[in-house]
C-alpha positions in Angstrom: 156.9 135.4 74.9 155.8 139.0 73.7 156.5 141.7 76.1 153.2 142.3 78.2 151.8 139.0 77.9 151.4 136.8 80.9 151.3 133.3 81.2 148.1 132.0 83.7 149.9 128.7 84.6 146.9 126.4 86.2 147.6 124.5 88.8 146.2 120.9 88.9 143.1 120.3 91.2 139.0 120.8 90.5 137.1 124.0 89.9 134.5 124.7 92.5 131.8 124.0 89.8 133.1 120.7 89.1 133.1 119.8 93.1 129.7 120.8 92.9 128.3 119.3 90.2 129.8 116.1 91.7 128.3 116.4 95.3 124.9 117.1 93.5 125.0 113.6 91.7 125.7 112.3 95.0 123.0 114.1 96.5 120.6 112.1 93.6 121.6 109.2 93.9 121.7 109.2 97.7 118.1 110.4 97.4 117.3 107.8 94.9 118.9 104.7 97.1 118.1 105.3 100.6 114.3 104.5 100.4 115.2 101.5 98.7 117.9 100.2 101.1 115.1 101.1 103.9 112.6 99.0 102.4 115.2 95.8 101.9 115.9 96.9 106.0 112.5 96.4 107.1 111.8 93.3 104.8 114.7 91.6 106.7 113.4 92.1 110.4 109.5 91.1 109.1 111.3 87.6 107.7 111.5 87.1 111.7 108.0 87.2 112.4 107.0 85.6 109.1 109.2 82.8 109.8 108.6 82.2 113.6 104.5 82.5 112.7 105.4 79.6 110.6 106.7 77.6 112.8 103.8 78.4 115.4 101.5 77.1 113.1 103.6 74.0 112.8 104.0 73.4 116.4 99.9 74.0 116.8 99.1 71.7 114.2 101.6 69.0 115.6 100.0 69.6 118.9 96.3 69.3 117.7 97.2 66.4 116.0 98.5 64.6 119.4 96.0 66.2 121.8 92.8 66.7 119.8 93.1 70.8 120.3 95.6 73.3 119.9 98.5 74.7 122.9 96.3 77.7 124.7 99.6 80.0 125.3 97.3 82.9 126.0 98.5 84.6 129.4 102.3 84.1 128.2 103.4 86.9 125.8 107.5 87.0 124.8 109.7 90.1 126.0 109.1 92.8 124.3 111.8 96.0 123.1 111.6 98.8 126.1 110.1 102.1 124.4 113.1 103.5 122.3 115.5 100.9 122.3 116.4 100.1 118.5 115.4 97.1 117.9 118.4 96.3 115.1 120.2 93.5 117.4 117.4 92.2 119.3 116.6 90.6 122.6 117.0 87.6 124.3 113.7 84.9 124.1 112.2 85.2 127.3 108.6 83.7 126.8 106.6 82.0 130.2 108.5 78.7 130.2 105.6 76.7 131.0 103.5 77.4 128.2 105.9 77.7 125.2 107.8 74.8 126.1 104.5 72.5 126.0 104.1 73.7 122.6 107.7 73.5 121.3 108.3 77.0 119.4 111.4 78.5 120.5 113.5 81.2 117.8 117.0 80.0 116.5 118.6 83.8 118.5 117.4 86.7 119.3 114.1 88.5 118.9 113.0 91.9 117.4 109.0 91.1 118.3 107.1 90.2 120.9 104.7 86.7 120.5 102.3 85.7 121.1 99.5 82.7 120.7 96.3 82.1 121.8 93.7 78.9 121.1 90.1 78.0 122.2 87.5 75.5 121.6 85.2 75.2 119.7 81.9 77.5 120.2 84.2 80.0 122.2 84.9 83.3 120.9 88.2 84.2 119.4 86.9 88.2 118.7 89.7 89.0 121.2 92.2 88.8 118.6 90.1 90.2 115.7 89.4 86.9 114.3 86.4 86.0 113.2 83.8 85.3 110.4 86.0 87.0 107.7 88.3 84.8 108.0 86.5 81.6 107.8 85.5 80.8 111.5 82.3 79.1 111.9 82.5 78.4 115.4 82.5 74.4 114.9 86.0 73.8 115.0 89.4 74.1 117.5 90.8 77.6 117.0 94.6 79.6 117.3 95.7 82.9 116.9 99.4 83.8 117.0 100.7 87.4 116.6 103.9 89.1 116.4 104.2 92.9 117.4 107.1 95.0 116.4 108.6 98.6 115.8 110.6 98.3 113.0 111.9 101.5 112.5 111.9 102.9 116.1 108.8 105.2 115.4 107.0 103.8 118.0 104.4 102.8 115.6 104.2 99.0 115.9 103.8 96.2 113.2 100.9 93.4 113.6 101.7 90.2 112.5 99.0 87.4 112.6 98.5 83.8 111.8 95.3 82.0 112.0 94.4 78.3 112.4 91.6 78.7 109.5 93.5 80.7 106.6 97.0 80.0 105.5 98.1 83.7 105.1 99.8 85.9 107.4 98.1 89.4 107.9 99.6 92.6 108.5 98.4 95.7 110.1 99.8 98.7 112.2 98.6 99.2 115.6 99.5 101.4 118.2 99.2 100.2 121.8 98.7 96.8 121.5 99.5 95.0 124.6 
């Protein structure tokens, strides 16, 4: 060693640059995976709805087929999520007992929407539910609408699912308020 010189020993750990740089490329990718994890979130709880609409239609169908019309559940909506209660673990079924029992649609567990189904005869008017000549009514036939309501993110903005006897989709829309 020459006289005057001094030895910079470094002691092992990471530079404040390098901690940075790496809480940065967290910081993308976090960005970056989030919305996507969100979206595979709320495609999970709408399986529910899509599912249990399913299953309405099967029941109404079965029904029609025995009775000549389809179940009129109308008066006898499901428990529905309080105002901000997060609707991750969901509630009980709790529908009118009457009504959903004579048509035979009960969930495998718990709910995250409320349900609902409503069916007429023919000439009546199923407009209450939005349902109409768009969709292929004529007004000739036995009718059913079935909806499922939901918050799935706790916004307070609700979900719209709904089935109809005349097209084979399921529709979508937000609403706010529906009741």
């Amino acid at each position: 060693m020459v006289a005057g010189e001094r030895t910079v020993t470094r002691t092992a750990g990471y530079t404040l640059i390098e901690l940075m740089i790496v809480v940065l490329i967290i910081g993308v990718l976090a960005a970056i995976a989030i919305p996507s994890f969100s979206s595979y979130m709320y495609m999970s709880k709408t399986s529910e709805a899509t599912t249990f609409l399913g299953e309405i239609r099967q029941r109404q169908e079965a029904y029609r087929a025995e009775f000549g019309q389809y179940c009129n559940v109308s008066g006898a909506a499901s428990t529905r999520h309080p105002a901000g209660t997060p609707t991750d673990q969901g509630v009980a079924w709790n529908p009118a007992p009457d009504a959903w029992n004579q048509l035979g649609a009960r969930p495998d567990s718990t709910v995250r929407f409320r349900y609902s189904t409503v069916a007429g005869a023919p000439g009546t008017d199923p407009s209450c539910c939005g349902f109409g000549s768009a969709l292929g009514y004529t007004g000739t036939d036995f009718w059913f609408v079935s909806q499922a309501l939901g918050d799935l993110d706790n916004d307070d903005t609700d979900v719209l699912f709904e089935s109809y006897s005349e097209a084979a989709g399921i529709y979508v829309n937000v609403a706010k308020g529906w009741e």
